[in-house]
Biopython code that builds the backbone (N, CA, C, O; Angstrom):
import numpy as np
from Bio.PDB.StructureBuilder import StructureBuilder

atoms = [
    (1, "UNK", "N", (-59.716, 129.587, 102.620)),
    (1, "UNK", "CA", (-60.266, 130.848, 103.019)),
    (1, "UNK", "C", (-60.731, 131.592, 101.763)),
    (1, "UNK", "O", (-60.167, 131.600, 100.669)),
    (2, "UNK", "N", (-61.901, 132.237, 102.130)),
    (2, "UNK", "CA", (-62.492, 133.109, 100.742)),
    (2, "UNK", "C", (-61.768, 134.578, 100.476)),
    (2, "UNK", "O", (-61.648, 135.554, 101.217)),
    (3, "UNK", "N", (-61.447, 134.396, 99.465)),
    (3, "UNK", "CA", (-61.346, 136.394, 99.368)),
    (3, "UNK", "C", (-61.740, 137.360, 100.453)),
    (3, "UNK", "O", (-61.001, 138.059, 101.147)),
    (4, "UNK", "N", (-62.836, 137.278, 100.461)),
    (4, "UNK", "CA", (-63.697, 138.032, 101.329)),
    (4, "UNK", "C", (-63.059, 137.860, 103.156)),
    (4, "UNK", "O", (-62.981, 138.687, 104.064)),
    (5, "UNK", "N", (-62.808, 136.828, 103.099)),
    (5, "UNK", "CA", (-62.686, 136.794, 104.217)),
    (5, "UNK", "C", (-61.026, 137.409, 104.546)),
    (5, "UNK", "O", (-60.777, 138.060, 105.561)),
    (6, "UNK", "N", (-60.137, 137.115, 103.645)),
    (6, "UNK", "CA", (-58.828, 137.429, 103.619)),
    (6, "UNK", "C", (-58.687, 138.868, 103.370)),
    (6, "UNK", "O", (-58.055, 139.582, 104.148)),
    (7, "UNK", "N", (-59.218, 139.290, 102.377)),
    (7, "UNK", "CA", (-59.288, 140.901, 102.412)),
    (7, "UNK", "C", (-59.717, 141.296, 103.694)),
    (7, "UNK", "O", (-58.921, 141.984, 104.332)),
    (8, "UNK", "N", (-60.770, 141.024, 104.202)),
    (8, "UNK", "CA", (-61.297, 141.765, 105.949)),
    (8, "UNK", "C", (-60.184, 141.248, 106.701)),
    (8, "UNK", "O", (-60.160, 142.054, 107.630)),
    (9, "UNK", "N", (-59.311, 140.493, 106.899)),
    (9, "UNK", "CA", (-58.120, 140.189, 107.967)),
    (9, "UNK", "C", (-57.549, 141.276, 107.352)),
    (9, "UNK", "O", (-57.770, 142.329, 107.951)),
    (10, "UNK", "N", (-56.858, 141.376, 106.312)),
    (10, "UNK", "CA", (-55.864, 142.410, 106.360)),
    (10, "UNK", "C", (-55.860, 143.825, 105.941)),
    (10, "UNK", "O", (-55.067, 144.623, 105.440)),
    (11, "UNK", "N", (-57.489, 143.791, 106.497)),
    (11, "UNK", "CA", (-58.062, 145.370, 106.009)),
    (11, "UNK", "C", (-58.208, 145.923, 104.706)),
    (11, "UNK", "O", (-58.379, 147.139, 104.629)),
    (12, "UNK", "N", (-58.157, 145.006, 103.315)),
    (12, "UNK", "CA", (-58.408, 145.552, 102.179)),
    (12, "UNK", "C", (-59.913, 145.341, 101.461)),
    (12, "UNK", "O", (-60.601, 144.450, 101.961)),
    (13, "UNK", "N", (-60.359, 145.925, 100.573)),
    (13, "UNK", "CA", (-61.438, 145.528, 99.802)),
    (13, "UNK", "C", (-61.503, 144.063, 98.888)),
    (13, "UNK", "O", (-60.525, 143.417, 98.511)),
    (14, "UNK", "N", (-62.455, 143.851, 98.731)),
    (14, "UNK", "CA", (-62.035, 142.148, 98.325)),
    (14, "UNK", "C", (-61.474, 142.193, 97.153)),
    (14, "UNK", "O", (-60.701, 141.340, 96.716)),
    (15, "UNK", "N", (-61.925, 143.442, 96.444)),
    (15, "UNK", "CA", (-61.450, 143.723, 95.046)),
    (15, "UNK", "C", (-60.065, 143.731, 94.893)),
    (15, "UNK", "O", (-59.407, 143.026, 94.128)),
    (16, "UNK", "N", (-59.655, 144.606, 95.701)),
    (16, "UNK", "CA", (-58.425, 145.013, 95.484)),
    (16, "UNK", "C", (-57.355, 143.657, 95.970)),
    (16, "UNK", "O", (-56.201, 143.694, 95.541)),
    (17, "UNK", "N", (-57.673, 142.773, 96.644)),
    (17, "UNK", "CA", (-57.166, 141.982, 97.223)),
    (17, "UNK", "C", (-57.031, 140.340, 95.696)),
    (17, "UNK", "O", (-56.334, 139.388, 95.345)),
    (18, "UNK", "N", (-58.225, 141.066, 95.391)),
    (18, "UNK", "CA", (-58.395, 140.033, 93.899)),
    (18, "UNK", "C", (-57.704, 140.550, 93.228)),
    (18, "UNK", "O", (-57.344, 139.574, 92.570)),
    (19, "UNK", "N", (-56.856, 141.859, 92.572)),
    (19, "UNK", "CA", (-56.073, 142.294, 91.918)),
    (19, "UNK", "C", (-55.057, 141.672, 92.428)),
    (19, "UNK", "O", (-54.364, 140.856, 91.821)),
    (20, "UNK", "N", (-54.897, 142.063, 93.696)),
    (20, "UNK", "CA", (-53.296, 141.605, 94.295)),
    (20, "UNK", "C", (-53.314, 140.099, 93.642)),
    (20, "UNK", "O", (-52.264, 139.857, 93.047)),
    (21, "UNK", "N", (-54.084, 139.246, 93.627)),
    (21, "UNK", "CA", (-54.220, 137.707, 93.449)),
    (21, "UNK", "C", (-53.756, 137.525, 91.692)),
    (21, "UNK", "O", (-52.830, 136.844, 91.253)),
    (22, "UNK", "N", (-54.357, 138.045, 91.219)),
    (22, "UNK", "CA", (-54.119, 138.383, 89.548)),
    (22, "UNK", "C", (-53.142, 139.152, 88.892)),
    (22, "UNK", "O", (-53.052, 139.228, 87.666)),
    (23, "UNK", "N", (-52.301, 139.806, 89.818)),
    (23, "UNK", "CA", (-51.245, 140.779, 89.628)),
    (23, "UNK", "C", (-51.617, 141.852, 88.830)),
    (23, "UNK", "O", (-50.890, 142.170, 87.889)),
    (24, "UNK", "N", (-52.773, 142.533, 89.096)),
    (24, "UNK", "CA", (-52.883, 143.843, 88.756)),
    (24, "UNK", "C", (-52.765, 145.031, 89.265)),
    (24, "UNK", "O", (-52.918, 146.204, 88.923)),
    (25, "UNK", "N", (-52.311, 144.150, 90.578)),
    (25, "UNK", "CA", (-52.278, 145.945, 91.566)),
    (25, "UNK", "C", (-51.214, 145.186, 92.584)),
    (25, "UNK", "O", (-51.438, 144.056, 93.018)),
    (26, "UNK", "N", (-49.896, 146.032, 92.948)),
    (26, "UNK", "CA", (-49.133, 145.564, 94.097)),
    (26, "UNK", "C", (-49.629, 145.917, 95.375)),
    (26, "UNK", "O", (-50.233, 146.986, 95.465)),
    (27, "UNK", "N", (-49.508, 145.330, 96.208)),
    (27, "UNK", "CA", (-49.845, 145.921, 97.855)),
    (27, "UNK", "C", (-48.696, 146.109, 98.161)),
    (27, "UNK", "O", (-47.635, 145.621, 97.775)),
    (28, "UNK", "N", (-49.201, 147.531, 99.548)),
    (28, "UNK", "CA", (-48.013, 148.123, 100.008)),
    (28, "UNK", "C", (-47.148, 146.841, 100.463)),
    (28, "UNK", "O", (-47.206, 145.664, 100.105)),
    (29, "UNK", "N", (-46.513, 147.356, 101.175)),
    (29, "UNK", "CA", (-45.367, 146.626, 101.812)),
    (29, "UNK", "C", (-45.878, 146.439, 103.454)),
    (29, "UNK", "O", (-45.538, 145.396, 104.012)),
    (30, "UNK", "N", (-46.848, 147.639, 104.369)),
    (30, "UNK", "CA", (-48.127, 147.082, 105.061)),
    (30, "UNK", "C", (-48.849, 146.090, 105.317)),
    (30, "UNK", "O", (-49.103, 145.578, 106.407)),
    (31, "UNK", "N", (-49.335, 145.692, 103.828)),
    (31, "UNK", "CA", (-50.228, 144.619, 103.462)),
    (31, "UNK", "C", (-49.996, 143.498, 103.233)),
    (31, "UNK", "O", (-50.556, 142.430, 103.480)),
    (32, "UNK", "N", (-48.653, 143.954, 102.469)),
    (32, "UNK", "CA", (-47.652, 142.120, 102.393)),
    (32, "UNK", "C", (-47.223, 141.798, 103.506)),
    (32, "UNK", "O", (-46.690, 140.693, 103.406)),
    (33, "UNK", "N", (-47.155, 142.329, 104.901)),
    (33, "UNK", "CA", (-46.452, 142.251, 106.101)),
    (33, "UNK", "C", (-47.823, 141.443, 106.835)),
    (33, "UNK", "O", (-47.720, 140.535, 107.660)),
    (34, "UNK", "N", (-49.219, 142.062, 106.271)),
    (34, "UNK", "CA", (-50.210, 140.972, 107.235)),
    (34, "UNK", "C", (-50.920, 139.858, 106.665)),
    (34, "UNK", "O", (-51.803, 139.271, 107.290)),
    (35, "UNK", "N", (-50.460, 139.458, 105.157)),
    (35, "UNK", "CA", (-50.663, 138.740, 104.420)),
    (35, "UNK", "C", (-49.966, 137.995, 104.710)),
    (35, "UNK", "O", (-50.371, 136.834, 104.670)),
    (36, "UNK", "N", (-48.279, 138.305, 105.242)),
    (36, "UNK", "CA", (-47.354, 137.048, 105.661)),
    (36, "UNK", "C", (-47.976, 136.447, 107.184)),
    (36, "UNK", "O", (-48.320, 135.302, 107.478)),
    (37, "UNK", "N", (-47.968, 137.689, 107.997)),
    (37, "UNK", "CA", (-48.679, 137.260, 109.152)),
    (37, "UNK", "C", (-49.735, 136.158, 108.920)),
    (37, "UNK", "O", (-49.497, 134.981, 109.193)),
    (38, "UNK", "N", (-50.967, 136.598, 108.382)),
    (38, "UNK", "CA", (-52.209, 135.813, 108.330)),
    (38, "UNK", "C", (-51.247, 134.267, 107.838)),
    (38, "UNK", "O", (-51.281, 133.398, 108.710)),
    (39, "UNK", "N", (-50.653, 134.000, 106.897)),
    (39, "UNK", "CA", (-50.540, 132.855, 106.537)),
    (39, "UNK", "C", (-49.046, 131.783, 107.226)),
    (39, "UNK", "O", (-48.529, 130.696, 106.969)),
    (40, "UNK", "N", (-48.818, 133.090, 108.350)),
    (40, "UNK", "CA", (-47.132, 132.522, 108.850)),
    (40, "UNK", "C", (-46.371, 132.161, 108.394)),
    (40, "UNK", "O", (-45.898, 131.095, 108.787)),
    (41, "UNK", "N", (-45.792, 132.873, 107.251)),
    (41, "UNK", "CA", (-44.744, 132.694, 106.326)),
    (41, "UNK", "C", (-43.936, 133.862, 106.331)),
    (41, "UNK", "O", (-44.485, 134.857, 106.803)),
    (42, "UNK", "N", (-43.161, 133.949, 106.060)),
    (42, "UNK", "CA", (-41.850, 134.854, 105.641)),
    (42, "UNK", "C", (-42.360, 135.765, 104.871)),
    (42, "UNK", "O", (-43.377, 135.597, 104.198)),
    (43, "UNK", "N", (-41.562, 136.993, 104.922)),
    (43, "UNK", "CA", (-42.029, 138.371, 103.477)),
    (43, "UNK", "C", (-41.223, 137.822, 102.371)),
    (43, "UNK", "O", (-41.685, 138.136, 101.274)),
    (44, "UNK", "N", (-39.974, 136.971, 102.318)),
    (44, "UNK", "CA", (-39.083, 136.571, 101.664)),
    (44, "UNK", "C", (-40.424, 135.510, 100.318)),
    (44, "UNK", "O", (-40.660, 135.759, 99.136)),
    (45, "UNK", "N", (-40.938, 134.485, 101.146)),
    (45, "UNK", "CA", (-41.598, 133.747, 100.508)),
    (45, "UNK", "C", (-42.846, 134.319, 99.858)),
    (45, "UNK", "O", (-43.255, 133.922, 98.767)),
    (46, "UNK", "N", (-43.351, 135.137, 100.476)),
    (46, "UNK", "CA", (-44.205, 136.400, 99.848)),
    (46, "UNK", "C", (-44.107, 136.478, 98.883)),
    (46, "UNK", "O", (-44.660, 135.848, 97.981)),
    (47, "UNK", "N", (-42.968, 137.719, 98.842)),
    (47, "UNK", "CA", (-42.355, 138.426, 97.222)),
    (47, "UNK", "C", (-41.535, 137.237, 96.235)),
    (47, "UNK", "O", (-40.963, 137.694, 95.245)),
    (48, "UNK", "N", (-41.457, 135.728, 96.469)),
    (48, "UNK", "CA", (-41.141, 134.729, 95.609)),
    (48, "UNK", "C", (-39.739, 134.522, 95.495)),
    (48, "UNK", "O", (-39.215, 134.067, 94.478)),
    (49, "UNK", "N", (-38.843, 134.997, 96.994)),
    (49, "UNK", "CA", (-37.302, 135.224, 97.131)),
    (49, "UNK", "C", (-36.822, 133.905, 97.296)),
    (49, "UNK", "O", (-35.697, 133.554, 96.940)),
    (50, "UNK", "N", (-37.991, 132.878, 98.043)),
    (50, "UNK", "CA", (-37.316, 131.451, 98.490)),
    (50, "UNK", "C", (-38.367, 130.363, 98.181)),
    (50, "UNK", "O", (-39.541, 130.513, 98.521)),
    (51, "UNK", "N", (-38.071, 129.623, 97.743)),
    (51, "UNK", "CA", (-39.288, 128.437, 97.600)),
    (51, "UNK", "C", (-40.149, 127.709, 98.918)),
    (51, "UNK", "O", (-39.567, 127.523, 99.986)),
    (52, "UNK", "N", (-40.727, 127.553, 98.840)),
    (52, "UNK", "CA", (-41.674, 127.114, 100.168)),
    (52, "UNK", "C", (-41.421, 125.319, 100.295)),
    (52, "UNK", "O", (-41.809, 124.387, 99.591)),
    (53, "UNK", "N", (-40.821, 125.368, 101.194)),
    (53, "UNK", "CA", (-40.668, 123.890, 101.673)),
    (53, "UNK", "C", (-41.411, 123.541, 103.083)),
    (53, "UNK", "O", (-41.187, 123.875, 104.246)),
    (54, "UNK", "N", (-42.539, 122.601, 102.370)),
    (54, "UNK", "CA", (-43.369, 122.349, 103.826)),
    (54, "UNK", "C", (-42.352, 121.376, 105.049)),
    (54, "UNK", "O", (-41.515, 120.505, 104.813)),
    (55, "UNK", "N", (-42.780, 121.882, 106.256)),
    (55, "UNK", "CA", (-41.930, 121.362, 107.407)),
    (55, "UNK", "C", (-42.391, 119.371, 107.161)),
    (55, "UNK", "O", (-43.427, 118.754, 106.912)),
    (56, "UNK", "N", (-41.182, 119.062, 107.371)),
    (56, "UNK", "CA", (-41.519, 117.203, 107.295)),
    (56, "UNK", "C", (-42.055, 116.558, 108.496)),
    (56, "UNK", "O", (-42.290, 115.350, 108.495)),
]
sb = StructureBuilder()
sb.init_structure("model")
sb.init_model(0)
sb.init_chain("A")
sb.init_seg("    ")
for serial, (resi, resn, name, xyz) in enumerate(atoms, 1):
    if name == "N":
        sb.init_residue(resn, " ", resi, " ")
    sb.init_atom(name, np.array(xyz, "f"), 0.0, 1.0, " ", f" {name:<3s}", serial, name[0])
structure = sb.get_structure()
């Protein structure tokens, strides 16, 4: 998925969504909630609390 397209799912500017990507800007806690959504993962795995183990 492009930037562009991921920023418009979760309502941000592409820019700002490219910061989030580069760690120059945090997103609310809002945004990390439809960022987990969009990708069906945990907020845990989000913020880097648990390692991502793909299902076998």
């Amino acid at each position: 998925m492009q930037q562009q397209e991921v920023a418009d799912k979760i309502n941000v500017t592409r820019q700002a969504y490219t910061n989030y990507e580069a760690n120059k800007r945090e997103p609310e806690l809002k945004t990390l909630i439809k960022i987990a959504d969009l990708y069906m993962v945990s907020l845990d795995m989000i913020v880097g609390r648990i390692n991502f183990q793909p299902a076998v």
